[in-house]
C-alpha positions as CSV (number, residue, x, y, z in Angstrom):
1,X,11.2,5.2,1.8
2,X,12.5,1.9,3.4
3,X,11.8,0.7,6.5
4,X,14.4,3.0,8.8
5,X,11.9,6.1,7.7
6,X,8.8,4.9,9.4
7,X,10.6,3.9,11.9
8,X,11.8,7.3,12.6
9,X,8.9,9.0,11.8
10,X,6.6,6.8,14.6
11,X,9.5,7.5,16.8
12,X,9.5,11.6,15.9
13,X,5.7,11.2,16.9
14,X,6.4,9.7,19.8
15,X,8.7,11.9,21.2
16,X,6.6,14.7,20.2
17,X,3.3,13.8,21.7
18,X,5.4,12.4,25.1
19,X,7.3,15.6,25.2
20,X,4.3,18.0,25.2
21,X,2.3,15.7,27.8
22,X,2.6,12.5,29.6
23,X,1.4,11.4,32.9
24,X,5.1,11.4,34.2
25,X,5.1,15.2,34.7
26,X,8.3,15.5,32.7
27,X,7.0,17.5,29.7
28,X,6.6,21.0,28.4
29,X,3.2,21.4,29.8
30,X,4.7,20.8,33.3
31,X,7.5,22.9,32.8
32,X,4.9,25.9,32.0
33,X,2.9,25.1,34.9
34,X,5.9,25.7,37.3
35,X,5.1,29.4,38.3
36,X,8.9,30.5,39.2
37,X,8.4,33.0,36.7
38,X,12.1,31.9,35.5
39,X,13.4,31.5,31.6
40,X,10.1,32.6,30.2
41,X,12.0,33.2,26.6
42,X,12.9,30.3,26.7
43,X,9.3,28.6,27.2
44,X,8.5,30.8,24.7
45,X,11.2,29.4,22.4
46,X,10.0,26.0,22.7
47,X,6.4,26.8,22.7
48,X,7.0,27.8,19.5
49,X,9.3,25.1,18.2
50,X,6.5,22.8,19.1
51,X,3.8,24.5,18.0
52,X,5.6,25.0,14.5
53,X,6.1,20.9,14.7
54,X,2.6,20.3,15.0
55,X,1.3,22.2,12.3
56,X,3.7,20.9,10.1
57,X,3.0,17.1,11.3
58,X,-0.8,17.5,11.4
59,X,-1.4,19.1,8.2
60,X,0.8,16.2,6.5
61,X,-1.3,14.1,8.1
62,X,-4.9,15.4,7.6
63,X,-3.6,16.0,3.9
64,X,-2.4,12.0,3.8
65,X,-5.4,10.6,5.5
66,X,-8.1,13.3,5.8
67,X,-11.2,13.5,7.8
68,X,-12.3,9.4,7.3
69,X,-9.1,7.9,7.2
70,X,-8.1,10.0,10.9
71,X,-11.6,8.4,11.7
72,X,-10.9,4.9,11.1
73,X,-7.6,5.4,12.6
74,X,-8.5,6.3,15.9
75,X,-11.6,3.8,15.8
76,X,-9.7,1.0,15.2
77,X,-6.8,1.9,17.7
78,X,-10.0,3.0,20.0
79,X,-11.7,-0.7,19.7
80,X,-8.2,-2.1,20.6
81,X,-7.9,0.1,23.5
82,X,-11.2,-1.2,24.5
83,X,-11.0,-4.7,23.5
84,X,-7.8,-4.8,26.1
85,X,-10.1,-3.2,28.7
86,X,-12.7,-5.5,28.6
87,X,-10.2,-8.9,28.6
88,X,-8.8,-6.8,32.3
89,X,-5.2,-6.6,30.6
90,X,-5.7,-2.1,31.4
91,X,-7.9,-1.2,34.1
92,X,-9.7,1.6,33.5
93,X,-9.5,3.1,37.0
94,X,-5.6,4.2,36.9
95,X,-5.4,7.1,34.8
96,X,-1.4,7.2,34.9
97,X,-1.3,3.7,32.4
98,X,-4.4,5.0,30.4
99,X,-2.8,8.0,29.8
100,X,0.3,6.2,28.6
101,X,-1.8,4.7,26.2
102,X,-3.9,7.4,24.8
103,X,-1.0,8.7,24.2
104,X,0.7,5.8,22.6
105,X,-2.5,5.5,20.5
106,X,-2.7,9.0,19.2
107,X,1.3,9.1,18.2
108,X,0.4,5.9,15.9
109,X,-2.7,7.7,14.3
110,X,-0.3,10.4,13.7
111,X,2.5,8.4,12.4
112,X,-0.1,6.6,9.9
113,X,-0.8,9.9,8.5
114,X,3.0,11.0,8.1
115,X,3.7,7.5,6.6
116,X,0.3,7.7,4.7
117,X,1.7,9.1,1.1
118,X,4.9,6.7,1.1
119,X,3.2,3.8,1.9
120,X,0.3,4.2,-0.5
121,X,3.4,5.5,-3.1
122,X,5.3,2.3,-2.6
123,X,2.1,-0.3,-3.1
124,X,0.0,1.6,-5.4
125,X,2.2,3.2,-7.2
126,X,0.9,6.8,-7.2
127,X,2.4,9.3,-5.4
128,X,0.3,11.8,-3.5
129,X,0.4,15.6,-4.8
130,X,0.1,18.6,-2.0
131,X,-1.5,21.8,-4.1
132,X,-0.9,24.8,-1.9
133,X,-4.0,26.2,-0.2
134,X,-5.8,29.1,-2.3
């Protein structure tokens, strides 16, 4: 996989996470919240689309990384997070910019665990084998 196919992958994460949530209030979860009890298949339709995406994203991930390397993920992108806080570059008192980044930080663990396999494929050399589940 070359370069282009993390790239698209971080940027399928992104859109994914940002799409469900963000503090902007232009996402799925807002358009659910609107009780105008209008185009309810079609909430339902996407509902599902997402929910499909996400078990198909997170089980390549926990499969790529598992439970230590999700860990270290999030505690490195976690000490960054907090490294900028203490230096005052994010306040911690405005939610909307914090949410933007928890965000941000959880599509990168993400991406890491679809980009996991290729990357340890590409400098390692072994490739990473998915047995189905019993």
């Amino acid at each position: 996989m070359k370069f282009y196919g993390y790239i698209v992958r971080t940027l399928s994460c992104f859109l994914l996470l940002f799409a469900t949530w963000n503090p902007a209030g232009y996402s799925y979860l807002a358009w659910i919240g609107e009780d105008d009890g209008t185009r309810l298949s079609a909430k339902i339709a996407v509902g599902m689309v997402l929910f499909a995406i996400y078990v198909v994203y997170l089980r390549i991930a926990w499969l790529a990384l598992g439970v230590l390397g999700i860990g270290i993920s999030a505690a490195i992108l976690l000490s960054g997070y907090m490294t900028l806080r203490h230096f005052d570059v994010f306040d911690g008192q405005a939610p909307f910019w914090t949410g933007y980044l928890m965000l941000t930080l959880a599509s990168v663990t993400l991406a890491a665990g679809l980009c996991w396999a290729h990357f340890k494929r590409r400098v390692i050399g072994t490739s990473q084998v998915i047995y189905p589940p019993p």
